[in-house]
Structure formats: C-alpha cells, structure tokens
C-alpha positions in Angstrom: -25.6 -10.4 5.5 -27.6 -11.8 2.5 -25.9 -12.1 -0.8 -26.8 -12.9 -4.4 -24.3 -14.3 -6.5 -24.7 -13.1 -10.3 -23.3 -15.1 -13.4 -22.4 -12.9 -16.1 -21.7 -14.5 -19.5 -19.7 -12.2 -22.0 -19.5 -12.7 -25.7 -16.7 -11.7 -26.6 -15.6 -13.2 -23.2 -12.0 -11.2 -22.8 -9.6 -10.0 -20.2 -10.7 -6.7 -21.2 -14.3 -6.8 -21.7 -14.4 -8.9 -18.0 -12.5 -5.7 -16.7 -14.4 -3.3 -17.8 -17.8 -5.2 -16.8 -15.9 -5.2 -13.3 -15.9 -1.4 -13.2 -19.4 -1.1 -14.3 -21.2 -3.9 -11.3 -18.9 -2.0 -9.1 -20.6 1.7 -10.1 -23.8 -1.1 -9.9 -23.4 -2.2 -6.0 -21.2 -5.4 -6.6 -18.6 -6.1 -4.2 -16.2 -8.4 -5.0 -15.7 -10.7 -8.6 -14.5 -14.0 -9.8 -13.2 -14.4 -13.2 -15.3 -17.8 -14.8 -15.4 -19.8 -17.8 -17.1 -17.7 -20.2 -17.0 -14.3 -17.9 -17.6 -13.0 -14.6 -19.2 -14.1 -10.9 -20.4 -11.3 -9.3 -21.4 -10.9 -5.7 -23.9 -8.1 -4.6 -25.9 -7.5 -1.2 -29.7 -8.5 -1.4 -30.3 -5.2 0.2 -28.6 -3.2 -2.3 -29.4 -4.7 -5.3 -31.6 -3.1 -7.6 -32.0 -5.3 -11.7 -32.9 -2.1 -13.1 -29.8 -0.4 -12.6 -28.2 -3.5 -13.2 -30.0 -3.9 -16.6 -29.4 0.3 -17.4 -25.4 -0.7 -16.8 -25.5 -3.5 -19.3 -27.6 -1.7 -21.8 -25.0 1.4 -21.6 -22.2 -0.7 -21.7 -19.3 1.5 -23.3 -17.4 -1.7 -25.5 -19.5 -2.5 -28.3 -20.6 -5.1 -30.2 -20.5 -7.0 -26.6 -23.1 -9.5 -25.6 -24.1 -9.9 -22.0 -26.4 -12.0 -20.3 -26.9 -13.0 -16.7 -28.7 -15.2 -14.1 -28.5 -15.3 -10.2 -28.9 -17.4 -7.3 -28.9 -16.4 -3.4 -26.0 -17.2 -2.4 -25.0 -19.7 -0.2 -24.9 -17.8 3.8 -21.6 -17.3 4.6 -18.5 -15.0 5.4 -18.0 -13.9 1.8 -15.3 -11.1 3.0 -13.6 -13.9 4.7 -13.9 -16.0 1.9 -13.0 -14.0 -0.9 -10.2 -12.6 1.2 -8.5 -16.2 1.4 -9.1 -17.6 -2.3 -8.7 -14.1 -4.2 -6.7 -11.3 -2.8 -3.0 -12.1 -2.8 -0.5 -9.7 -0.8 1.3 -7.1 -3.6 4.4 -5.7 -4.3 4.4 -2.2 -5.8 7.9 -1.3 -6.8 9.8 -3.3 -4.6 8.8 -0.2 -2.8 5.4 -1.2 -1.1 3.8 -4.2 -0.2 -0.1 -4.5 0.4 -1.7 -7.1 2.4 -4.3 -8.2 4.4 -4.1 -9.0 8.5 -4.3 -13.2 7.8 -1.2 -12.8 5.4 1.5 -14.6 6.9 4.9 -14.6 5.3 4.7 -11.0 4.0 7.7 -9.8 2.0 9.5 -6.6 3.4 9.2 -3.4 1.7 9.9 0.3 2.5 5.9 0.5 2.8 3.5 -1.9 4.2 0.3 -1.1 4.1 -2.4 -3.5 5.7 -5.7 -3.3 4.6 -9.0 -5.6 4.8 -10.5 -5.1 1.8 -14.1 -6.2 1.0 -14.7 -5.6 -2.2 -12.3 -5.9 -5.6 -11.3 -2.5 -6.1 -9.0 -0.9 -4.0 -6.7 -4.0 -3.5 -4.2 -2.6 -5.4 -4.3 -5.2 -8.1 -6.4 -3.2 -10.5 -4.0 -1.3 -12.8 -5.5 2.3 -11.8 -4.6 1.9 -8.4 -1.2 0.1 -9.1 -0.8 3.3 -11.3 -1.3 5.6 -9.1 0.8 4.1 -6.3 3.8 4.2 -8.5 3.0 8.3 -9.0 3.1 8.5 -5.3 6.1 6.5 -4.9 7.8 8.6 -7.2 6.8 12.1 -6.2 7.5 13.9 -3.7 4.4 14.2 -0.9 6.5 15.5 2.3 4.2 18.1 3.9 2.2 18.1 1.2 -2.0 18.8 1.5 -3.6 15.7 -0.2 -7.4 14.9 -1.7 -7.8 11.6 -1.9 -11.2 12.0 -4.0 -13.0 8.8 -4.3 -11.4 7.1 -1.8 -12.4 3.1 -1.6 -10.3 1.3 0.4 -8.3 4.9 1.1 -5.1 2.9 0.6 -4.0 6.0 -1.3 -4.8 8.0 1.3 -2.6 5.8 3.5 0.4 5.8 1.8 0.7 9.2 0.8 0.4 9.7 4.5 3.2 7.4 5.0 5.0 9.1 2.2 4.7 12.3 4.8 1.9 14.0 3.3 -0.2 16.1 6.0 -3.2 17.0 6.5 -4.9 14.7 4.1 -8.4 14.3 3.5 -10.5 11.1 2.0 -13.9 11.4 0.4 -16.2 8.7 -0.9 -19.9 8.5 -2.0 -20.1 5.1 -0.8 -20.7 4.6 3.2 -19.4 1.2 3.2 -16.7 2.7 2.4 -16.1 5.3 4.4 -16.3 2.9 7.3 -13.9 0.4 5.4 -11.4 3.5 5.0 -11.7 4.2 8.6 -10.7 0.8 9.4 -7.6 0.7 7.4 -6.7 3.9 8.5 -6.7 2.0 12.0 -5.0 -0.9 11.0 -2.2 1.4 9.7 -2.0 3.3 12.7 -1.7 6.3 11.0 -3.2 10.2 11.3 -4.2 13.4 9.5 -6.5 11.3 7.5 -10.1 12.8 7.6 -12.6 10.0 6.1 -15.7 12.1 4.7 -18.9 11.0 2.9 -19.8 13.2 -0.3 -19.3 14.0 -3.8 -17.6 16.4 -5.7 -20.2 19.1 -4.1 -19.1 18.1 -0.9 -15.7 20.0 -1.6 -17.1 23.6 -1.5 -15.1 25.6 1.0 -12.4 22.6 1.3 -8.4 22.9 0.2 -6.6 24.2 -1.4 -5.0 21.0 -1.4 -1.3 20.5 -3.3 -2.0 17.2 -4.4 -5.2 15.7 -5.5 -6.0 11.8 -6.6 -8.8 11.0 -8.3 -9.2 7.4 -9.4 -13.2 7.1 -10.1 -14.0 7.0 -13.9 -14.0 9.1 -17.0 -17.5 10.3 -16.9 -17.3 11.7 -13.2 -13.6 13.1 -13.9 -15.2 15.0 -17.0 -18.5 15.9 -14.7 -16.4 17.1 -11.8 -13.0 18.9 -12.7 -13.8 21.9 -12.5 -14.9 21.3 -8.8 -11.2 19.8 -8.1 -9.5 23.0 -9.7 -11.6 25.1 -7.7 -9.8 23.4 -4.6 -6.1 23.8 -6.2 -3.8 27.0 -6.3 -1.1 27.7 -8.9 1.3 24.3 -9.2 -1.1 22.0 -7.4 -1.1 18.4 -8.6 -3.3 16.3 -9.5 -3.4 12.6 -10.9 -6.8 11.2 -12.4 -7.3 7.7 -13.3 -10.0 5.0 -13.7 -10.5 5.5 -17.8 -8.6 3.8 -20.9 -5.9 5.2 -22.7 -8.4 5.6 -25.3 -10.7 8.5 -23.0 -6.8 10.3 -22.6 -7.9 13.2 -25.6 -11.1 13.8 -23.8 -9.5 14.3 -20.3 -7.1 16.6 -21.6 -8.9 18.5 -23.7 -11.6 19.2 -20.4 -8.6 20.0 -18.3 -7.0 22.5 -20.6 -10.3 24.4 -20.0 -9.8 24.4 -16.5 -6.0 25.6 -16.6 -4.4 22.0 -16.0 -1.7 21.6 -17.8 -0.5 18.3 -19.0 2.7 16.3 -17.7 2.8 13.1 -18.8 0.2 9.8 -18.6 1.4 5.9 -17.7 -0.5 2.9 -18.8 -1.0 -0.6 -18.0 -3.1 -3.3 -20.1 -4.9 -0.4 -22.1 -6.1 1.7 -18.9 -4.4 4.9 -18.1 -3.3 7.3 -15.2 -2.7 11.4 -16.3 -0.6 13.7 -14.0 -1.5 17.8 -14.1 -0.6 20.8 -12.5 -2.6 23.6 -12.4 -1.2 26.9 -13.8 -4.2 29.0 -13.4 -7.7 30.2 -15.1 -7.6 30.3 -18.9 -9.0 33.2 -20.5 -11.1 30.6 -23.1 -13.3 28.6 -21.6 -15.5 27.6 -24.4 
C-alpha cells in the first residue's frame, strides 16, 4: 500500500493548533501523525488522497489567525502500521483501571481491563483526550446489561470495553470501511461478543435501538447535524456521552440538546477539549 507523507508547517506552531490540525487530516483521510519541528507529519494513502479536500480543510480551519502550509513526498514503501506501531503508540493506563495495548507490547502492566487493539491510524489509541475521556465515563458508570451505541466507532475500543464492562447487545457504527474492518479485528483480538460492527451514518440508525447508552466521540459539527437522530434511538433516562469538540463548543452542544429533551449532567475536560454526559427526559414542547 502506497503512501504519501505530508509536512505541515503551523504558524503559530502549538500543542493545540497541532491537535486540532490532527482532527481535521483525519476528517481529510490521514491515518496516522508525527509531531515535528515546526508542526505536523502526516501520512495519507495515495489512493485516498484528494488536495482539494485537503486544501477546503485548511481553508476552513476553525483556530484563526493560523497559518498553514504544506508539501509532500511519496513515501518511502514500507509497513507504516508496523512502523508507526513501534516508534509512536505506547501501551496506556486509564485509571489504574484499564490498560490499552497493542499484540507486540511486551511487559504490559496489569489492570482490571486490558484491552488489545492494533490500531492503524492515531485516533482511537486512547491517547487522544476524547477517548481517554470517555473511557473514564465508562469506567465510572454503570454498563451491566445495558444496550450500547457506540456511534462513530474507530478503533471500537469503546465498544470493547463497555462490553467488558457487561454491556449487551452493543452495536458499533462507522462511516469509514477501514474501520469497520479494524473494529472487527479488535473485536477478535478481544475475544469478545454482542458487538455488531456496521457501516453508516447517522441515517443508518432508522429503525435501530432504543439503546440505554449512546457514545458519540466524532466532532462538533456532526454532533450538532445528527442529535436529533441519536434521541430518536433513546427512551426516557437513556444516556448518552458526546465528545470530540473543545470546551469552548460546550454552550452550543447544550443549547442543541435542550431542544431535543437532553438534559444536562455534568461535562470533564482535558487540555481544553471536552466530554458532556445527558439523559434524555423526553420531547420538549419548544423546539424552536
């Protein structure tokens, strides 16, 4: 598989501006990143790489006054999974609850939850702070028999440990092939069930649930899009925890779910991006 490696120069070149840029390649078809002097190496299949979407996601980039150029090179032929496995993604500890690794990890510290995955791209690790987030809310809560919606799935390692957590049936959707077939994988390599691995969008959920807990870690502007389409797969006390935004998009999340009935609980946050937990209580009479 034929790969091109992009150099991305930020000005102002910052943890959060590399972040966010992160997020963006990622929406953009970029698999996996390495922080560099002056901003970001990004790697992105030949076959799925299209500059104009590239350029679009630079020109709509949502920090402003931020400068970004780029160049790019084939890169050199080789196992990039393998290799970006070995230099970049280091096991986790969640908690001192759950530990996430890979299958070459030796030396693995012992936790109540170990979840193997092998991850191919950067998100879904567990490193990023929306999914560390959202780990800690299923740590925390009780899942036991529980219906799940892991929407926007990745790497389903959500998925995965709220079935470990004894959540059943639950169900893993992603627009993404790749991974759909990565989520299959891990689901493997976990050896566990009552995971159903489904390709779609938030159409795709007509006729499914009602689900008592539903994850959502994708980004602001799809949360805002597609809410109502979640809601309409919750009853009265479902769950739900959205992530994938900044503390700063918290307002317009919550205003959008008060019109679809969610009620607020509380939010966490880590290095300025956030994770909000809901319950449904029902329609409200104003939706305007």
């Amino acid at each position: 598989m034929k790969y091109f490696e992009f150099s991305f120069q930020t000005h102002p070149c910052t943890e959060t501006v590399n972040d966010v840029l992160a997020a963006v390649l990622g929406e953009a078809g970029f698999e996996s990143f390495v922080e560099s002097k002056g901003g970001l190496t990004a790697y992105i299949q030949q076959s799925l790489c299209d500059e104009t979407v590239i350029k679009n996601a630079i020109d709509e980039f949502p920090i402003p006054d931020t400068e970004i150029t780029y160049t790019y090179i084939e890169a050199e032929d080789k196992d990039w999974n393998e290799e970006w496995e070995k230099n970049f993604f280091q096991p986790i500890i969640i908690g001192n609850r759950c530990v996430i690794h890979s299958t070459f990890h030796q030396d693995v510290p012992k936790a109540e939850y170990d979840i193997v995955i092998n991850p191919q791209m950067a998100f879904g690790t567990g490193h990023h702070e929306t999914t560390s987030l959202i780990i800690e809310e299923l740590l925390d809560n009780e899942l036991n028999n529980k219906s799940l919606l892991d929407m926007g799935c990745g790497t389903s390692i959500l998925a995965i440990l709220a079935r470990m957590r004894g959540a059943r049936p639950c169900t893993a959707i992603d627009i993404d092939e790749w991974c759909v077939r990565n989520s299959i994988e891990n689901i493997g390599l976990n050896h566990v069930d009552d995971i159903v691995v489904s390709q779609g969008d938030a159409s795709s959920l007509t006729g499914k649930g009602p689900f008592d807990v539903i994850i959502a870690n994708i980004n602001r502007n799809i949360l805002l899009n597609d809410m109502k389409q979640y809601v309409a797969c919750m009853h009265t006390d479902s769950e739900i925890y959205m992530s994938g935004f900044y503390v700063d998009d918290i307002d317009s999340i919550r205003e959008e779910a008060g019109k679809n009935g969610l009620t607020f609980v509380h939010y966490k946050e880590k290095n300025r991006w956030a994770e909000v937990k809901f319950i449904y209580k029902g329609a409200t009479e104003n939706h305007g």
